[in-house]
C-alpha positions in Angstrom: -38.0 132.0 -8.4 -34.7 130.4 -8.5 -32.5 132.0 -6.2 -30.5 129.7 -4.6 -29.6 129.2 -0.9 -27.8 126.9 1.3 -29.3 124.9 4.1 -28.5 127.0 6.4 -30.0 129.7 5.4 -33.1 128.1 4.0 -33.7 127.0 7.9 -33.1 130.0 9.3 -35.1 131.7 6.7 -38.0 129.3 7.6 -38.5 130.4 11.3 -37.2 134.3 10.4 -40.9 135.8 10.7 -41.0 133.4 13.8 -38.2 134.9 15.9 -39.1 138.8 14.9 -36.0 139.1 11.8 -36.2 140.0 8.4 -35.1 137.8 5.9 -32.5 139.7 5.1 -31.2 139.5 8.2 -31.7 136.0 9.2 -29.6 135.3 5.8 -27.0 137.4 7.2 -26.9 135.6 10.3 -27.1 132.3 8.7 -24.0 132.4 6.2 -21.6 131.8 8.5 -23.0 128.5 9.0 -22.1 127.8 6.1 -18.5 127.4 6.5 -18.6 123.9 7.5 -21.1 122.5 4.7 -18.2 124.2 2.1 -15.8 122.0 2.9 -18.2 118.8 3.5 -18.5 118.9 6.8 -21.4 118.7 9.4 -24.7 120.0 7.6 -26.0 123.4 7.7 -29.2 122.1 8.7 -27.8 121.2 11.8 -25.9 124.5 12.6 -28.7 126.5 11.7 -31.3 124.3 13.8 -29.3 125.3 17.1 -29.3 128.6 15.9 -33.3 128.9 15.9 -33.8 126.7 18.8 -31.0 128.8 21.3 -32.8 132.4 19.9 -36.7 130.8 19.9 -36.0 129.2 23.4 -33.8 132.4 24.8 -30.2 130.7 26.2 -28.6 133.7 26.5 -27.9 134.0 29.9 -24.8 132.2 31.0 -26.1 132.9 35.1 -29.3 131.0 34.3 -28.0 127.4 35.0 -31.3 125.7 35.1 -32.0 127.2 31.2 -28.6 126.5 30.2 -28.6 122.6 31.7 -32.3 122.2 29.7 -30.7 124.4 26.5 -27.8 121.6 26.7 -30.4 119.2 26.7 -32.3 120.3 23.7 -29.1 120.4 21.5 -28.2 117.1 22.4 -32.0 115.9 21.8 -31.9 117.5 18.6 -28.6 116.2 17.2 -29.4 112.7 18.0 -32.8 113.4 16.3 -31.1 114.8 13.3 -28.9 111.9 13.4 -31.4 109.2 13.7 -33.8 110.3 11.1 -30.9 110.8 8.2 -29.7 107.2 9.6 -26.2 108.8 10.5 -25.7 111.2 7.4 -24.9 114.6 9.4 -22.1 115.1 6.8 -22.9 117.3 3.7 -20.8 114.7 1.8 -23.0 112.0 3.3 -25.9 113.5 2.4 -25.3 114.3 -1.0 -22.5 111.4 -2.4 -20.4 113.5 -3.2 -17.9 115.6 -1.4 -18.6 119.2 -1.7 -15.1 120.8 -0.8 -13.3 119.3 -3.9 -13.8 120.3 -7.4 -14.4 117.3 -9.2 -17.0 116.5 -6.6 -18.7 120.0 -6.9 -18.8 119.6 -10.5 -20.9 116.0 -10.0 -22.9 118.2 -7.9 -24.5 120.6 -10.0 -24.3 118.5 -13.0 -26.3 116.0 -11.5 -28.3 118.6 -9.3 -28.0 116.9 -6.3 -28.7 119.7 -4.5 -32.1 120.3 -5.5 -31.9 115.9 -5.0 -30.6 115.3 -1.8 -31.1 118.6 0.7 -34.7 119.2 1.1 -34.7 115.3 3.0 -32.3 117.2 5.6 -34.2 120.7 5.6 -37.4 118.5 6.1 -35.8 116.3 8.9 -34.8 119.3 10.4 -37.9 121.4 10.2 -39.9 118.6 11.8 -37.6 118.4 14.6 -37.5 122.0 15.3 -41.3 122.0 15.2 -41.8 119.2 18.0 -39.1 120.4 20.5 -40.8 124.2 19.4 -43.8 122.6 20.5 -43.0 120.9 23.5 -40.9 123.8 24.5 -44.4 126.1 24.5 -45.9 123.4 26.3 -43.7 123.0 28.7 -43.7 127.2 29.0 -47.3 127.0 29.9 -47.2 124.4 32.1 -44.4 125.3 34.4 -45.5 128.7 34.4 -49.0 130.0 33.3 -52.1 128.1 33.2 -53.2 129.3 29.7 -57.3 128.8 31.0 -56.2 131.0 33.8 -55.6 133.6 31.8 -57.7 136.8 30.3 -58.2 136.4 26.5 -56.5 139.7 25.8 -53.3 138.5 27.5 -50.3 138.7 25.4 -48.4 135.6 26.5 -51.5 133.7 25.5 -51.8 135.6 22.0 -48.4 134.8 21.4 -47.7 131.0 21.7 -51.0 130.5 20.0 -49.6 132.5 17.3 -46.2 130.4 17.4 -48.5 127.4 16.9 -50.5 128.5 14.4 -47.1 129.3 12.1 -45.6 126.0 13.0 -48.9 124.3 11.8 -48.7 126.8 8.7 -45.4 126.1 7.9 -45.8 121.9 8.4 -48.9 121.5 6.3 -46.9 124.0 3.4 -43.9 122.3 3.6 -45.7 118.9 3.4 -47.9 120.2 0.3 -45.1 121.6 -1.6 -43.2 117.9 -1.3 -46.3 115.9 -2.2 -48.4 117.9 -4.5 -49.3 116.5 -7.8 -50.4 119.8 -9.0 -48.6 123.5 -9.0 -48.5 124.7 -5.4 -48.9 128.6 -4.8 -49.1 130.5 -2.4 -51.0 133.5 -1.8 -50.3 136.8 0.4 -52.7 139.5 0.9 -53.0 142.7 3.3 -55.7 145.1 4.2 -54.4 148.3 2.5 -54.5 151.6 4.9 -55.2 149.5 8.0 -53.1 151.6 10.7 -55.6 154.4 9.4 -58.6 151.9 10.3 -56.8 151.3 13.6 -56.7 155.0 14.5 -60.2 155.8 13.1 -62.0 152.7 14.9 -59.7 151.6 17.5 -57.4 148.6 17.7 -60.4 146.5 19.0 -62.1 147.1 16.0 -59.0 146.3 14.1 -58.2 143.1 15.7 -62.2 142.1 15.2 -62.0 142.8 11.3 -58.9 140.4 11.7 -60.6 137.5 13.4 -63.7 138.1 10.7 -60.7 137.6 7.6 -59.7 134.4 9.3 -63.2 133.0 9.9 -64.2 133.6 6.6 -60.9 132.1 5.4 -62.0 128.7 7.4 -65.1 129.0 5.4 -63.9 128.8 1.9 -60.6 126.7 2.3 -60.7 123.6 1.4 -58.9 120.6 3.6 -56.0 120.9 1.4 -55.8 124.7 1.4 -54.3 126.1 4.3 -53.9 129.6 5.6 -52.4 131.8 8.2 -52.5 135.6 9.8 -48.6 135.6 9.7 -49.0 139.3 11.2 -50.7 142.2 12.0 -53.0 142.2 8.9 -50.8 140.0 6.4 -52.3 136.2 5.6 -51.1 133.4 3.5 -53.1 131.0 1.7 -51.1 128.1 0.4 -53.0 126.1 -2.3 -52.6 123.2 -5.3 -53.7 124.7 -8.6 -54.1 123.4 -12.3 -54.0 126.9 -14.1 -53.4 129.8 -13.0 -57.4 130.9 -13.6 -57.7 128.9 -10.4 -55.9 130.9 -8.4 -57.4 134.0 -9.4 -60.8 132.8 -9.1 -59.9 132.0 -5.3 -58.9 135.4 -5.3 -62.0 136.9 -6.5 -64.2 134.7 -4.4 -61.9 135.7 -1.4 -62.3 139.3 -1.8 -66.3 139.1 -2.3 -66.5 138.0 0.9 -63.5 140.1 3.1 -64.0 143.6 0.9 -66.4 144.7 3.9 -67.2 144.4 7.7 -70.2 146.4 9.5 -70.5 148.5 6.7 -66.6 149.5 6.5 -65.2 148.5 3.4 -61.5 147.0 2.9 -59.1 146.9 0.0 -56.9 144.0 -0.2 -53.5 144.0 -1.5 -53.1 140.8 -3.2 -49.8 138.8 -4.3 -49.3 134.9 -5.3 -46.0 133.3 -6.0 -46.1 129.9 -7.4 -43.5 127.4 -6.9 -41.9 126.8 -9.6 -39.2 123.7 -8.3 -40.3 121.0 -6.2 
């Protein structure tokens, strides 16, 4: 694919499934943040990184003084991170040599593709920020709040920050892969087709059990380097380096010998793979 999108965006996008949006939507939300990167000003990334952290961390509520003292906090922490880690290039003209709101300087810009060059360092900076005060934040959560081992295994507070983590760790190793692969990176993306109408028929305990089986088989037959996630409901992701494209659909066929049947009920995957095609 070679849609393009500005940083903004592409951050926002990131954490989209995260914080319950479409991607339509969180692209929506994210242009405006744009407005400032146009005319070389502060990066997207940064604009876009207080966007997910005020909407994943819920400062909302101008009464709630203690929130909004620890959301004033975060914002700070993560602008000085930001700044740190790009040793003091928060400016898109910084970042990319060239300054963005003039035409000559656009011009350099996609001749020279710094785009493509220079922005994933600051999308990368900034996702691994948002991941540890993400983290920390859920930590924190539980701590203050809830003792997670004091807590029934069906409870939903628990179900959901492990989910958060699991997509953070998803999302890391991906990211991390895509950057340092030496081979094609794809990823795959496969559902169980019909499986409300397993739901209704069996029961949503059954459901979730045919879920935990996908992902423990998936722990079986992943490698170290291939890495996978239930992103939600009955949708997972495998991300994985590849040679040829045989590869991949050899994974798939070994994936589906395994996953096409639990207690005698047999499941149809829906299977799609998009490969990365610019690194």
């Amino acid at each position: 694919m070679h849609q393009q999108y500005h940083c903004s965006q592409a951050l926002f996008g990131a954490y989209a499934e995260e914080l319950g949006l479409d991607l339509k939507t969180a692209f929506k939300i994210s242009t405006c943040f744009g407005g400032g990167m146009r005319q070389g000003g502060t990066c997207g990334c940064i604009t876009a990184g207080l966007l997910v952290l005020g909407l994943a961390m819920g400062f909302y509520d101008a009464q709630d003084k203690e929130r909004e003292i620890y959301g004033n906090k975060k914002t700070a922490e993560f602008i000085r991170m930001f700044e740190e880690r790009m040793q003091g290039e928060v400016f898109c003209r910084d970042i990319l040599g060239e300054d963005i709101s003039k035409p000559e300087g656009m011009a350099a810009i996609r001749k020279e593709g710094l785009i493509l060059k220079k922005c994933p360092r600051a999308l990368n900076v900034a996702i691994d920020i948002l991941d540890e005060l993400l983290e920390e934040y859920c930590g924190d959560m539980a701590k203050s709040s809830i003792d997670l081992q004091d807590i029934p295994e069906n409870d939903e507070m628990e179900s959901v920050l492990k989910s958060i983590g699991k997509l953070r760790r998803f999302r890391r190793n991906a990211n991390h892969l895509v950057y340092s692969a030496t081979k094609n990176v794809g990823f795959i993306q496969f559902d169980i087709r019909k499986f409300k109408i397993v739901n209704d028929l069996y029961g949503e305990k059954f459901g979730d059990e045919i879920l935990d089986f996908i992902a423990d088989k998936l722990g079986e037959i992943c490698r170290a380097d291939q890495f996978f996630v239930n992103l939600r409901s009955d949708v997972f992701m495998v991300v994985t380096e590849y040679d040829k494209e045989e590869e991949l659909e050899e994974f798939i066929r070994k994936l589906d010998a395994v996953i096409c049947s639990y207690k005698d009920v047999k499941l149809q995957m829906s299977y799609g793979v998009y490969t990365v095609e610019d690194k």
